[in-house]
C-alpha positions in Angstrom: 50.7 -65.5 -67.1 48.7 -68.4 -65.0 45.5 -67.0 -64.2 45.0 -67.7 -60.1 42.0 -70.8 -59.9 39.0 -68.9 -58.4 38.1 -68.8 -54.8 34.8 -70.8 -53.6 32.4 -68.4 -52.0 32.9 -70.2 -48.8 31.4 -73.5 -49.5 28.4 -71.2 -51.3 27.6 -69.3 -48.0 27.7 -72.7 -46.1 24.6 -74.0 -48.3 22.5 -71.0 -47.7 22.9 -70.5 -43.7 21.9 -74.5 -43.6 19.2 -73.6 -46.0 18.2 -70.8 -43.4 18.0 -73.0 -40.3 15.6 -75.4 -41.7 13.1 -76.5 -38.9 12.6 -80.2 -38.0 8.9 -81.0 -39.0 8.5 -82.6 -35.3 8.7 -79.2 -33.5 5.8 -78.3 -34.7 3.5 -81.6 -33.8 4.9 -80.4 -30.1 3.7 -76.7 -30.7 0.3 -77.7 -32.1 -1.6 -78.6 -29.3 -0.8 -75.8 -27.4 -1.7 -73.9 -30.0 -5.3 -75.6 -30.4 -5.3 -75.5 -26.6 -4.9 -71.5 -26.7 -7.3 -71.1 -29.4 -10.2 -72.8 -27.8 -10.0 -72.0 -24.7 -8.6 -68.3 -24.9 -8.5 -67.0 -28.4 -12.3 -67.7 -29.4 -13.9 -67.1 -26.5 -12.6 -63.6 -26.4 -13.5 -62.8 -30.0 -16.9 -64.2 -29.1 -16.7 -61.9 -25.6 -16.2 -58.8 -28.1 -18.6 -59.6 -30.2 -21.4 -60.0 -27.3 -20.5 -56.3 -26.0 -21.8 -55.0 -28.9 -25.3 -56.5 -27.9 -28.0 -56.6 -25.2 -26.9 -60.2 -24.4 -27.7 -61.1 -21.1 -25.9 -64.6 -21.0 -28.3 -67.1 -22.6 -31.6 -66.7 -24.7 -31.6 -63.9 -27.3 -29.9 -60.9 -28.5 -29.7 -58.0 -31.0 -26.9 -55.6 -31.9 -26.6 -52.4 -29.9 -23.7 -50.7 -31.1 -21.8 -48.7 -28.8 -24.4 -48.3 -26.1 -22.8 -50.5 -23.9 -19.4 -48.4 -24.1 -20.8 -45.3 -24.1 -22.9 -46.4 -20.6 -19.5 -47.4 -19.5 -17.8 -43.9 -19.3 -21.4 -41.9 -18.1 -21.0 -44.9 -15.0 -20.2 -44.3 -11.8 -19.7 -47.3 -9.9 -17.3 -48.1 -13.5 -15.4 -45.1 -13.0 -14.7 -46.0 -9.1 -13.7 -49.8 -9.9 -11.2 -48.5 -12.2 -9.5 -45.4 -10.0 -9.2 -48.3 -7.0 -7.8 -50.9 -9.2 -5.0 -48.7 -10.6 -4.5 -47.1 -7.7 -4.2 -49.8 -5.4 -1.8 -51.9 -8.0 0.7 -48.7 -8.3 0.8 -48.6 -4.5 1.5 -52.2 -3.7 4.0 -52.7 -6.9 6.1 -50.1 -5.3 5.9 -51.9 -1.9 6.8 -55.2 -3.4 9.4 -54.0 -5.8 11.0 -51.9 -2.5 10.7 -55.0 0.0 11.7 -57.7 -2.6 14.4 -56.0 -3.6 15.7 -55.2 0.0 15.3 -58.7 1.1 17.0 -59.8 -2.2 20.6 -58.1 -1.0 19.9 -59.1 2.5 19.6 -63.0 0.7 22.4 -62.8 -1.7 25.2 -61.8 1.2 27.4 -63.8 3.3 25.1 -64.7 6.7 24.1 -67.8 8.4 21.2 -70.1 7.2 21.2 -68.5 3.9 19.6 -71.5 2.1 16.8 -71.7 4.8 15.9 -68.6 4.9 15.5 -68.4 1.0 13.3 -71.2 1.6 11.3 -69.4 4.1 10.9 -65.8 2.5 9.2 -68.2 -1.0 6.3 -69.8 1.1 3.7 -67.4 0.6 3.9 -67.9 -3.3 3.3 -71.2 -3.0 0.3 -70.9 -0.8 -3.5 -70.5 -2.8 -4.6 -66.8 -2.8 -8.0 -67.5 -1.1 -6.8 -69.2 1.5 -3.8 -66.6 2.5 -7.1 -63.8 2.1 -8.9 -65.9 5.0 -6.3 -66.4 7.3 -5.1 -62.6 7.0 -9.4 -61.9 7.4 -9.0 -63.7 10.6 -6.0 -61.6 11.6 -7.1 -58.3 10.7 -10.7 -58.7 12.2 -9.8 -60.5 15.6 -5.9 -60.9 16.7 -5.0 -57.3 15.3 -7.9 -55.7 17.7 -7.6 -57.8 20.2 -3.6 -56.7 20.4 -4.5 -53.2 19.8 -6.5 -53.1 22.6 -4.5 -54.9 25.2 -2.1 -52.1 24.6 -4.5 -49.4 24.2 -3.4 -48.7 20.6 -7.2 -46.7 19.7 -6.6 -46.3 15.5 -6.6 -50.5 15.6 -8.8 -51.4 17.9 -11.7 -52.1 15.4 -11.0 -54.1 12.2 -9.5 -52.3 9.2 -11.8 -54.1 7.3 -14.8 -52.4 7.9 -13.2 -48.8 7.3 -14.1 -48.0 4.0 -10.9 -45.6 4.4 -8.3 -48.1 5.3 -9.7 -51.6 4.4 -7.4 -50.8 1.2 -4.5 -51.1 3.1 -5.1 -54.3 3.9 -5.2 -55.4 0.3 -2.1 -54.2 -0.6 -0.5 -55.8 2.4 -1.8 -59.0 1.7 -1.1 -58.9 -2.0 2.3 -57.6 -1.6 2.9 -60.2 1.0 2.4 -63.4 -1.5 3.4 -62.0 -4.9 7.2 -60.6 -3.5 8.3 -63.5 -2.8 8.3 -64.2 -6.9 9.8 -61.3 -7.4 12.5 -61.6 -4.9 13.8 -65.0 -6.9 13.9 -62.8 -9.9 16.1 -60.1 -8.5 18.3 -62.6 -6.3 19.2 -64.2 -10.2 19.9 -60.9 -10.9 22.1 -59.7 -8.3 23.9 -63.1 -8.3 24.7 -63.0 -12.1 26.7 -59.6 -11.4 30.4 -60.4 -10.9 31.9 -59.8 -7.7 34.9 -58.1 -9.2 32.9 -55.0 -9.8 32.5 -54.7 -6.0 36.2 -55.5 -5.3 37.3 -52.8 -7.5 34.5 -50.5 -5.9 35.8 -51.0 -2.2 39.5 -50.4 -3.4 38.1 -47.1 -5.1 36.8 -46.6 -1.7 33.0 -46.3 -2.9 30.5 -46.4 0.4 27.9 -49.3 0.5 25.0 -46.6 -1.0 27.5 -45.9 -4.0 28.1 -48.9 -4.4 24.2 -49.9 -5.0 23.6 -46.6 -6.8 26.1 -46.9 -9.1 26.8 -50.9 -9.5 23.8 -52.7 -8.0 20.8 -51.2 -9.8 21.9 -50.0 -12.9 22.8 -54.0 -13.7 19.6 -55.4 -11.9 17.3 -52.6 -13.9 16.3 -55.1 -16.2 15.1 -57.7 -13.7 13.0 -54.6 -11.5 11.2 -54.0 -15.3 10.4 -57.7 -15.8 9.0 -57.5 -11.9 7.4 -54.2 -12.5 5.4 -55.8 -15.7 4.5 -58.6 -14.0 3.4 -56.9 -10.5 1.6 -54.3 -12.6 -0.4 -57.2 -14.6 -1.6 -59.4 -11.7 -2.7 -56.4 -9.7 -4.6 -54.9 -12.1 -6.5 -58.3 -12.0 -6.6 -58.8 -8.3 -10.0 -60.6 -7.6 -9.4 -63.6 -4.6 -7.3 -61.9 -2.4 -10.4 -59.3 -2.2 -13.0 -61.5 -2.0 -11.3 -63.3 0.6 -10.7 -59.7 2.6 -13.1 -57.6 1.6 -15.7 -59.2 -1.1 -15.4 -55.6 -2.5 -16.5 -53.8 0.8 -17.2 -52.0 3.1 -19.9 -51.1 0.4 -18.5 -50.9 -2.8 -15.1 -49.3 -1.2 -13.0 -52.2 -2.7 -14.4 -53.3 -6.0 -11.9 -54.1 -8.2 -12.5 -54.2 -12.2 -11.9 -57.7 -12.3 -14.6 -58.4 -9.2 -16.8 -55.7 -11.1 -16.8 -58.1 -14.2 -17.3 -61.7 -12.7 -20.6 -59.9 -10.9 -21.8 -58.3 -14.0 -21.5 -61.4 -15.3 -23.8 -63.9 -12.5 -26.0 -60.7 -12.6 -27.2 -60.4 -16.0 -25.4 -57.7 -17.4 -23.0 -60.0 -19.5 -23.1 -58.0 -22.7 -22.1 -54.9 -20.5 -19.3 -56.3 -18.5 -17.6 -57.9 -21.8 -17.3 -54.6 -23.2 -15.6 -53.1 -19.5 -13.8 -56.4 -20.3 -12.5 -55.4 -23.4 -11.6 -51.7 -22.4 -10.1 -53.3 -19.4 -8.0 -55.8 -21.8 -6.9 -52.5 -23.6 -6.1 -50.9 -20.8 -4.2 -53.5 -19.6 -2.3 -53.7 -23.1 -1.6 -50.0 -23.1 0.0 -49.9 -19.6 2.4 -52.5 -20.4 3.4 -51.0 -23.6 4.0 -47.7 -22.1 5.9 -49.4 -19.3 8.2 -51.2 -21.9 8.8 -47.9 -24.3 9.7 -46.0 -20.8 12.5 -48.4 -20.4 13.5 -49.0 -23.5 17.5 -49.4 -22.9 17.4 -49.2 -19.5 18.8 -52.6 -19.2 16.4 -54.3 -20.6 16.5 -55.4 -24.4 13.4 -55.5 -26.0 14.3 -57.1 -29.4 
């Protein structure tokens, strides 16, 4: 009996997958200097950071190792302690404003009304404008046209500048701030809502679903990956908020408004360098952490984080 001729193991498993996807040596000649760019300029001067907040370095001259001193003085501070509850509070505040607002505008921009493309236009100015100078002319706003508007109707809570309330001049720091990052976060969700296919809507209406249902059930579940991506990045720049308070504020009235991120830069210019770069490197931990714990607490919720 003929013995059937044996069948090739598919070309040998098509040459080993290409030889496992071998890499052109030119990709990484493009990849190298921004690696040597990111190791100089970020990666080594952090190490060297950490290593100085283990000493009594005050930014030039000499030094000698410490230990933990400077972390332990960190959690017995109380002007430390302060920075860090207004920093996380304010950024959990405005991310929820932002998110709420951006997303809102974000359906209003992705159905059927007149000047859609210049109004898109218009709602993504304030990203493009420098954090300082938005800070200024919203100073100007909240110090002299608000109160003078407040008074010429009689309006009593505004008639002196938020500003100097040590109560309320956070408010006006997560106004500003939500004002100039959502518009960033309103091109993110109108990808989003315009990658979901209009059929699913169709066959909603015909179902009879009401507009709310219809967004419960259809809008956010598919755009839940987007408000994570938004969330992340919302959550990371507030927690370093520094111009739009300087501009506003400068950390008053008093210390009302310090942020971390203000905290450092002044510890810094004020001789305590070895100090601040170990609230530095809690704060970079702290930073890590809450991202982490943001992307486990959504893990397939519409986002895919392999």
């Amino acid at each position: 009996m003929a013995v059937p001729p044996p069948v090739p193991p598919a070309a040998s498993a098509a040459p080993s997958a290409a030889r496992r996807r071998r890499v052109e040596p030119l990709y990484y000649w493009f990849l190298l200097p921004t690696l040597v760019l990111f190791t100089g300029l970020v990666l080594v001067p952090a190490v060297v950071g950490v290593f100085y907040s283990f000493t009594d370095y005050v930014g030039f001259g000499s030094w000698k190792f410490t230990g933990l001193t400077n972390y332990v003085a960190l959690f017995s501070d109380p002007s430390i302690w302060d920075s860090y509850k207004f920093t996380l509070g304010f950024a959990l505040v405005t991310v929820v404003l932002a998110q709420a607002v951006a997303l809102g505008l974000a359906l209003g921009l992705t159905s059927r009304i007149r000047f859609l493309t210049t109004l898109r236009s218009i709602f993504v100015i304030p990203m493009v404008v420098s954090g300082i100078v938005v800070a200024y002319v919203f100073n100007y706003l909240f110090s002299n046209s608000l109160p003078s508007l407040a008074s010429s109707v009689g309006f009593g809570p505004l008639e002196e500048s938020i500003l100097g309330n040590p109560d309320l001049a956070w408010i006006a720091i997560v106004i500003v701030s939500a004002w100039q990052t959502i518009p960033g976060a309103l091109l993110i969700y109108i990808a989003g809502l315009l990658s979901i296919p209009g059929e699913l809507y169709e066959a909603a209406s015909i179902d009879g679903a009401s507009a709310w249902r219809r967004f419960r059930s259809i809008t956010l579940p598919l755009v839940s990956g987007y408000l994570v991506i938004n969330t992340i990045l919302g959550v990371k720049g507030y927690l370093n908020a520094y111009d739009i308070i300087v501009g506003l504020t400068d950390g008053g009235p008093g210390t009302a408004t310090y942020s971390v991120a203000k905290t450092i830069f002044l510890g810094y210019t004020g001789g305590d360098y070895a100090y601040q770069m170990a609230n530095a490197t809690v704060f970079f931990v702290l930073t890590v952490a809450v991202s982490l714990l943001q992307l486990l607490a959504t893990r397939g919720r519409g986002l895919r984080l392999s």
